[in-house]
C-alpha angles and dihedrals in degrees: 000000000000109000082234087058085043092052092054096044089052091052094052093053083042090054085045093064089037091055081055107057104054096064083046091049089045094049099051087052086056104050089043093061091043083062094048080053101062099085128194100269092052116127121257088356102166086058090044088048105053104037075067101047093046081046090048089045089049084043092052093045092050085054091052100056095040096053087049092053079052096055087040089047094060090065103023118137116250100221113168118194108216081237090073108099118244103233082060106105121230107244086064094058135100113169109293093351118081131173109243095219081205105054092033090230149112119249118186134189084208109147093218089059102045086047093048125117103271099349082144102046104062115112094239091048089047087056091049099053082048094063107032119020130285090259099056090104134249117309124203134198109263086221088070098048128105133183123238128179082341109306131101115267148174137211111248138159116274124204092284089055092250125133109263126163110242112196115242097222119088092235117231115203093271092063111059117081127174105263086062083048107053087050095057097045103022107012120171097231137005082246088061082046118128143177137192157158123261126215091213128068107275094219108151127090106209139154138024097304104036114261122179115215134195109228102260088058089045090053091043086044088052097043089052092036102240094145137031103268124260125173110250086232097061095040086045081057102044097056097040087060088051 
């Protein structure tokens, strides 16, 4: 891919989220005004009040968001698997996920979603395998899905049974940067919290809790000193003698 294609294909994710934030923008204005609007002698105003105020705070934090998948957008990198299926056009690609225009929804080749508990079974994906083929990969709802760093997502349970976003795309080394990173091992909250597929073997068993790192995250996780630091070497002959 030409840098001239990549340019274009970086403008287009960066008008998505543009697209998103003016009806977010319009609608904090709106809601704004809505609160200006309760007066003193309105019935029942502190609940009035404050059903806005929880609904301008959600609306901030949307913009938010949105505004920091625009700035990720600008130097994302355009990675397109060979499953995606040609007539797909770039700029609705990441990696092995892609948005289907037609059905208004996400599919992924993601091996945590093929492999998960009833991913074939569900009415829409049904539908999909109907009209397409059974190995045309796992469609989602575009309703479900948020955007993180950039890339589609969707809320699902983590080990501890709590709601974390987990990216669609399966994640080559370029694409993983540190902030991604850092919200998957030391997030600041369970809300920054992220998880995701690697392209590359996780094979080292790293940290407090075990995880097991492929050997781009181990290299982003010792340059920002997540973990005590172990040579590669030594860890590479540890575990092949295992």
């Amino acid at each position: 891919m030409s840098n001239k294609v990549m340019s274009e294909v970086r403008e287009k994710y960066v008008q998505r989220f543009g697209d998103m934030l003016n009806p977010l923008q319009t609608r904090l204005s709106e809601l704004q005004q809505n609160l200006d609007s309760i007066k003193d002698d309105h019935p029942g105003k502190q609940k009035a009040r404050l059903d806005v105020l929880t609904e301008i705070n959600k609306t901030k934090e949307d913009i938010e968001n949105t505004r920091k998948n625009l700035e990720y957008s600008k130097t994302i990198p355009i990675n397109r698997s060979n499953k995606v299926p040609k007539n797909i056009s770039d700029y609705n690609v990441w990696n092995d996920c892609w948005y289907d225009e037609e059905r208004k929804a996400f599919v992924t080749f993601n091996k945590y979603f093929e492999e998960s508990t009833n991913a074939r079974t569900r009415d829409i994906q049904l539908q999909y395998d109907k009209e397409t083929s059974v190995n045309s990969g796992i469609i989602i709802e575009e309703e479900k899905i948020q955007f993180r760093f950039g890339y589609p997502a969707i809320m699902q349970k983590d080990s501890d049974n709590k709601d974390v976003l987990f990216l669609l795309s399966t994640l080559t080394d370029d694409m993983l940067t540190k902030e991604i990173v850092v919200a998957r091992l030391r997030p600041k909250s369970l809300e920054d919290s992220l998880l995701y597929e690697t392209e590359s073997e996780p094979w080292i068993a790293i940290g407090t809790r075990g995880q097991r790192l492929c050997e781009k995250e181990n290299e982003i996780s010792d340059e920002l000193g997540l973990f005590p630091k172990v040579p590669l070497e030594e860890l590479k002959s540890l575990y092949e003698r295992k």
